[in-house]
VEXKOLKE-863179 format. One record per atom (N, C-alpha, C): residue number from 1; residue in three letters; atom name; x, y, z. Coordinates in steps of 0.05 Angstrom, whole numbers, plus 5000, padded with zeros to 4 digits. Example, Ala and Ser with C-alpha at 12.3 -4.5 7.8 and 13.67 -1.06 7.14 Angstrom:
PT   num   residuo   atomo      X      Y      Z
PT     1       ALA       N   5264   4886   5156
PT     1       ALA      CA   5246   4910   5156
PT     1       ALA       C   5264   4934   5156
PT     2       SER       N   5257   4955   5142
PT     2       SER      CA   5273   4979   5143
PT     2       SER       C   5258   5001   5157
This chain:
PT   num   residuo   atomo      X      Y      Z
PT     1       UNK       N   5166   4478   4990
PT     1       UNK      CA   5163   4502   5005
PT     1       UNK       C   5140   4497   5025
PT     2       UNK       N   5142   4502   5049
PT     2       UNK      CA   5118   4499   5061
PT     2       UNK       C   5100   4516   5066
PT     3       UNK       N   5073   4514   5077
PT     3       UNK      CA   5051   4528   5080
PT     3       UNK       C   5048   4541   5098
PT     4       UNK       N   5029   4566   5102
PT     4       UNK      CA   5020   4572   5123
PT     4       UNK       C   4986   4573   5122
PT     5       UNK       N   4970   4575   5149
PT     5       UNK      CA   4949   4575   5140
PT     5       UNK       C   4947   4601   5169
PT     6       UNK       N   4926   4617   5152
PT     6       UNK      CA   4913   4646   5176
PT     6       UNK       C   4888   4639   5182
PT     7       UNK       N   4877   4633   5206
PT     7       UNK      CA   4853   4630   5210
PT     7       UNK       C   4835   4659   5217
PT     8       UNK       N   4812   4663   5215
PT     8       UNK      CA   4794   4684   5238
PT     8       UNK       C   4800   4705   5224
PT     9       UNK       N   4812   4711   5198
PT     9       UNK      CA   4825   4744   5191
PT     9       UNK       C   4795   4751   5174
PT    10       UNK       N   4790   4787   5190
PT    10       UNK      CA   4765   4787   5185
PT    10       UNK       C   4756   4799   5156
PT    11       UNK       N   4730   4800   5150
PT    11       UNK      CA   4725   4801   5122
PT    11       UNK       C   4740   4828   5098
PT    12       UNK       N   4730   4852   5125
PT    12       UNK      CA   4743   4871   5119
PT    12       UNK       C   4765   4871   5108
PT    13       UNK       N   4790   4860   5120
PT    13       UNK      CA   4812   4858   5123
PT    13       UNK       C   4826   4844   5095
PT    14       UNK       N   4812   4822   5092
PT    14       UNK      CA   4810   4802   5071
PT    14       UNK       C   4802   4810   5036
PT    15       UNK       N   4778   4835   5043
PT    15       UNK      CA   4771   4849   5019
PT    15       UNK       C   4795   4875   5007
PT    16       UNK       N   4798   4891   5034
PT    16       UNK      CA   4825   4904   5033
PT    16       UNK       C   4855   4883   5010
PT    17       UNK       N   4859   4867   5022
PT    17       UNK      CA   4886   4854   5012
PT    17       UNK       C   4876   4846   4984
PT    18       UNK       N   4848   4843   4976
PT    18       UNK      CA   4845   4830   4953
PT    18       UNK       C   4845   4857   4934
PT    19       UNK       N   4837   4881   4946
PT    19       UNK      CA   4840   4902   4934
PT    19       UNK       C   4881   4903   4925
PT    20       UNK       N   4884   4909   4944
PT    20       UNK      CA   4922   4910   4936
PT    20       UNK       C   4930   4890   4919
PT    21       UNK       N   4926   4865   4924
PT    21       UNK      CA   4935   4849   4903
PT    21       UNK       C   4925   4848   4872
PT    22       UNK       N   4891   4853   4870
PT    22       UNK      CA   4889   4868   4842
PT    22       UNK       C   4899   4891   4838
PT    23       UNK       N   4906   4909   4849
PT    23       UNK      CA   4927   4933   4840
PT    23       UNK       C   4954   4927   4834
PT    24       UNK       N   4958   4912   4841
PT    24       UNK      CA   4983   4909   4843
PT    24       UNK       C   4988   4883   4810
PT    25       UNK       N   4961   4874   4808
PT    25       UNK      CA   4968   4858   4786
PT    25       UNK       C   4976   4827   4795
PT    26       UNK       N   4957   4828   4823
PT    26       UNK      CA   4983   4797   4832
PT    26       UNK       C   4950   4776   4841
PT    27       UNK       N   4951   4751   4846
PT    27       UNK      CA   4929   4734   4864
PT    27       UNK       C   4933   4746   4891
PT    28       UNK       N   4918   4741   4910
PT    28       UNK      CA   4925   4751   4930
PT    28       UNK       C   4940   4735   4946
PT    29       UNK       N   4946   4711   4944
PT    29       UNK      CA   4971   4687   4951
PT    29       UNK       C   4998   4695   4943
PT    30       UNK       N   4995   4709   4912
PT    30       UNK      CA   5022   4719   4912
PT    30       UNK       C   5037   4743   4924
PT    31       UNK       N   5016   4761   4932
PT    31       UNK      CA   5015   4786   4948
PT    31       UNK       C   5016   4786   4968
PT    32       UNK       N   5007   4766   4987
PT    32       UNK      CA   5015   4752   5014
PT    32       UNK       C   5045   4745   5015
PT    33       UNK       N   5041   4718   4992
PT    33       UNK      CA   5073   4720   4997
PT    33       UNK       C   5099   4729   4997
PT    34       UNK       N   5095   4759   4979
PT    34       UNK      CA   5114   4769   4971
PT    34       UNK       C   5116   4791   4995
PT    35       UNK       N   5095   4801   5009
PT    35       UNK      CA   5091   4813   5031
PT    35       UNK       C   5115   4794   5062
PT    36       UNK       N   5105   4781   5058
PT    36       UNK      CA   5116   4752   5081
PT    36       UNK       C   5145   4766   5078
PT    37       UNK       N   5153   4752   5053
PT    37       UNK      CA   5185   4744   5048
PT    37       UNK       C   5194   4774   5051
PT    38       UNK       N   5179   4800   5045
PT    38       UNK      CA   5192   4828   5054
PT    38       UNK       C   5196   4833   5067
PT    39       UNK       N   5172   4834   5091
PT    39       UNK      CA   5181   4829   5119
PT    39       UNK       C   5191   4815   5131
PT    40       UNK       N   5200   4798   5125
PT    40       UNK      CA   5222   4772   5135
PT    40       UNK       C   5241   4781   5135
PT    41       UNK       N   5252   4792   5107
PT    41       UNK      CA   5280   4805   5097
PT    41       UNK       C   5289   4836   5106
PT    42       UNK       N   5258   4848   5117
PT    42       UNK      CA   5264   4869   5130
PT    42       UNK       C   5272   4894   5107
PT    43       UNK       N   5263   4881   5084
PT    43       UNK      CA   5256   4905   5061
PT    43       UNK       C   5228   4917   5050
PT    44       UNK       N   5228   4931   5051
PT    44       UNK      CA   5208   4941   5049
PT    44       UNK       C   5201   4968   5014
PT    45       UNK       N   5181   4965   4988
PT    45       UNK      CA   5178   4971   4979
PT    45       UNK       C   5175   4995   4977
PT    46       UNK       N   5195   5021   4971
PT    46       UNK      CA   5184   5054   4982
PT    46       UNK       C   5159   5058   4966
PT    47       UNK       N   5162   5055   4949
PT    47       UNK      CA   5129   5059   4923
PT    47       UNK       C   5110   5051   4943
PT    48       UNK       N   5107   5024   4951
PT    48       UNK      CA   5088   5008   4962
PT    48       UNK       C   5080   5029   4992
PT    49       UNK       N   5104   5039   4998
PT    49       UNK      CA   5106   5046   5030
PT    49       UNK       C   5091   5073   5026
PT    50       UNK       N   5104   5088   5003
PT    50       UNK      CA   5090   5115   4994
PT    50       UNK       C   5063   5117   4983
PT    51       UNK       N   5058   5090   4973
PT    51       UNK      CA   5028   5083   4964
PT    51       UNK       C   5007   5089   4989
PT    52       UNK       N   5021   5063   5012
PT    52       UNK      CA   5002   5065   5041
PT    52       UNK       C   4997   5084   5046
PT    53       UNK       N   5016   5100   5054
PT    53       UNK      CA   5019   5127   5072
PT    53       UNK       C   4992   5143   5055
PT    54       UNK       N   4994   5146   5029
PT    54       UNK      CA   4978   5166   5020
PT    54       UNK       C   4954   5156   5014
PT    55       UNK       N   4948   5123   5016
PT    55       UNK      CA   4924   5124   5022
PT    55       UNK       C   4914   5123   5048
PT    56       UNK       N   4926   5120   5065
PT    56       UNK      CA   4919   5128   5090
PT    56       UNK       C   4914   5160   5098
PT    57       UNK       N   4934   5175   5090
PT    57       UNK      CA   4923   5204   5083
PT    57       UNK       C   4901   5207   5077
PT    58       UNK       N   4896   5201   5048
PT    58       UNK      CA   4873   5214   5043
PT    58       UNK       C   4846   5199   5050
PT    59       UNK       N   4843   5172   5063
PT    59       UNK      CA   4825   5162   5077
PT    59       UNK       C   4820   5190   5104
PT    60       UNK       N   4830   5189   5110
PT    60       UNK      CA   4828   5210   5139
PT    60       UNK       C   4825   5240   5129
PT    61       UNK       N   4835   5248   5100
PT    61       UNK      CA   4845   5280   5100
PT    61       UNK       C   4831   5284   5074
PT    62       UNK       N   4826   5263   5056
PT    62       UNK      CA   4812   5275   5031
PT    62       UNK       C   4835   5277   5015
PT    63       UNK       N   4830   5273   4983
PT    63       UNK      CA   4857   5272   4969
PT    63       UNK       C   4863   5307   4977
PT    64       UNK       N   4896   5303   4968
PT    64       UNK      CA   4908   5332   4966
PT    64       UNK       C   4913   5336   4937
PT    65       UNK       N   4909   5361   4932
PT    65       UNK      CA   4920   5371   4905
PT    65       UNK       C   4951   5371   4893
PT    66       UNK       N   4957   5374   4876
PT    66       UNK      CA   4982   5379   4868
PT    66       UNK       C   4993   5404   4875
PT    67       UNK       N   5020   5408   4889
PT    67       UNK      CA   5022   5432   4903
PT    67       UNK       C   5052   5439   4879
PT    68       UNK       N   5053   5437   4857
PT    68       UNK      CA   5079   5438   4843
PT    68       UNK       C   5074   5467   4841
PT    69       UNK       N   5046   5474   4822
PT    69       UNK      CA   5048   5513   4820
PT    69       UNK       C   5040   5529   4837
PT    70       UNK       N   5041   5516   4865
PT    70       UNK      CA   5039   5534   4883
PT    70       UNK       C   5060   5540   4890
PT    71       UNK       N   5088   5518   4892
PT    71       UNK      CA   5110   5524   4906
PT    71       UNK       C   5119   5530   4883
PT    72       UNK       N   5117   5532   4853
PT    72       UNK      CA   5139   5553   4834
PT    72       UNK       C   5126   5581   4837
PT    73       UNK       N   5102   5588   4840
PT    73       UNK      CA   5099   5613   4846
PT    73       UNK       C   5109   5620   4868
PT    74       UNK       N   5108   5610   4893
PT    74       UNK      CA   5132   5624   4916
PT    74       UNK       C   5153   5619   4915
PT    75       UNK       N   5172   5609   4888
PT    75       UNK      CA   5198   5611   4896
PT    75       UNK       C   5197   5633   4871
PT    76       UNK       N   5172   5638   4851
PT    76       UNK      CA   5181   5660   4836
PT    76       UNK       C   5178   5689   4845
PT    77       UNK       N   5167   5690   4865
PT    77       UNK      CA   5164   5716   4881
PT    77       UNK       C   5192   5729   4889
């Protein structure tokens, strides 16, 4: 299988991916690569995708609460 090599990718960026790949339970080589071959294949993980989104959310917005007994009290009204 051959290699790739990323030069210049900055620290931030680098600490970020090492975060996901220990969440995820993976090295961060295997988390790269399994990233690669997704987007290659043009599939994409919804968990993973639903993961981003909401940490991107709440980087910007602050976590949100659970809104389950708010919306059974307005549909019990």
């Amino acid at each position: 299988m051959p290699n790739l090599l990323i030069r210049d990718v900055p620290e931030d960026t680098v600490k970020a991916l090492k975060e996901i790949a220990k969440r995820n339970g993976r090295s961060l080589q295997k988390e790269l690569q399994r990233f690669l071959i997704n987007l290659a294949q043009g599939s994409v993980d919804p968990m993973e995708a639903a993961d981003r989104i909401r940490r991107g959310l709440a980087a910007e917005y602050g976590v949100f609460p659970d809104s389950t007994a708010l919306i059974r009290a307005d549909r019990d009204r």
